[in-house]
N, C-alpha and C positions, 0 to 999 in steps of 0.2 A: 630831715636831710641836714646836713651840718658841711660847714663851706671852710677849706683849709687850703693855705696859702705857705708855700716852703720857698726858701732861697737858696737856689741853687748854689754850688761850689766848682768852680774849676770847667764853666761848661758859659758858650755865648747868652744862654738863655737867663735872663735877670730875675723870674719869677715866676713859680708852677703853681696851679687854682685849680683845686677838684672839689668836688660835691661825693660826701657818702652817704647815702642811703642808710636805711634800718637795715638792711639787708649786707652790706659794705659791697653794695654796685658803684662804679667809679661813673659819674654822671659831670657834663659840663668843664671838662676840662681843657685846660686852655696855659699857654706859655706866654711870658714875656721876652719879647728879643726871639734870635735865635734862630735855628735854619724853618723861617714860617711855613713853608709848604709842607715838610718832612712832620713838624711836630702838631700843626692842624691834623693832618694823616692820622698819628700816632690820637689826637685827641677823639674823633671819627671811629680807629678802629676798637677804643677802647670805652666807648659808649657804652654802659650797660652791662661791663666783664664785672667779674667779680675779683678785688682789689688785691687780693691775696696770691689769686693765681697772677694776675697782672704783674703784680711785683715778682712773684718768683721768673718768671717769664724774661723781664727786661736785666733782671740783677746782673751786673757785669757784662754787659754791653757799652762795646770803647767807643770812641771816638777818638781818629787821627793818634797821638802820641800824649792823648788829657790822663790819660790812668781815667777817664769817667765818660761819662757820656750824660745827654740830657735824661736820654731812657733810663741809665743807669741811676741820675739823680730823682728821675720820678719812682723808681724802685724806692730808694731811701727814705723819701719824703711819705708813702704808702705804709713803708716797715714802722715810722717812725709814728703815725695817726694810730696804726693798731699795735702801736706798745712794743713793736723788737725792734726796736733801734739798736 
């Protein structure tokens, strides 16, 4: 399992932590800052998904007037660990 830490852009949240498996299941993730109830949720339902559909999933999900979102920067930070950045 390999532990990866991205910084968000443009979104309340300061820092995103996930764990990928051999498999690229999205395991122990977890936000710094940010709307906590909402992105614990988000960390909860995304226990155990498989990271690829997770990211296609969230990509271009807004928030307010950001052009981003935190889901949308957990897309990016996922796209970027498996090489499409």
């Amino acid at each position: 399992m390999t532990n990866h830490v991205y910084t968000p852009k443009g979104v309340c949240a300061r820092q995103i932590s996930f764990d990928l498996d051999d498999e690229n299941k999205i395991h122990n993730l977890s936000f710094v800052a940010g709307c906590n109830g909402n992105l614990k949720a988000i960390g909860r339902l995304l226990e155990g998904a498989d990271a690829r559909q997770a990211a296609d999933t969230l990509k271009g999900n807004l928030c307010a007037n950001k052009g981003t979102s935190c889901a949308d920067q957990l897309s990016k930070a996922i796209y970027e660990v498996l090489g499409q950045a």
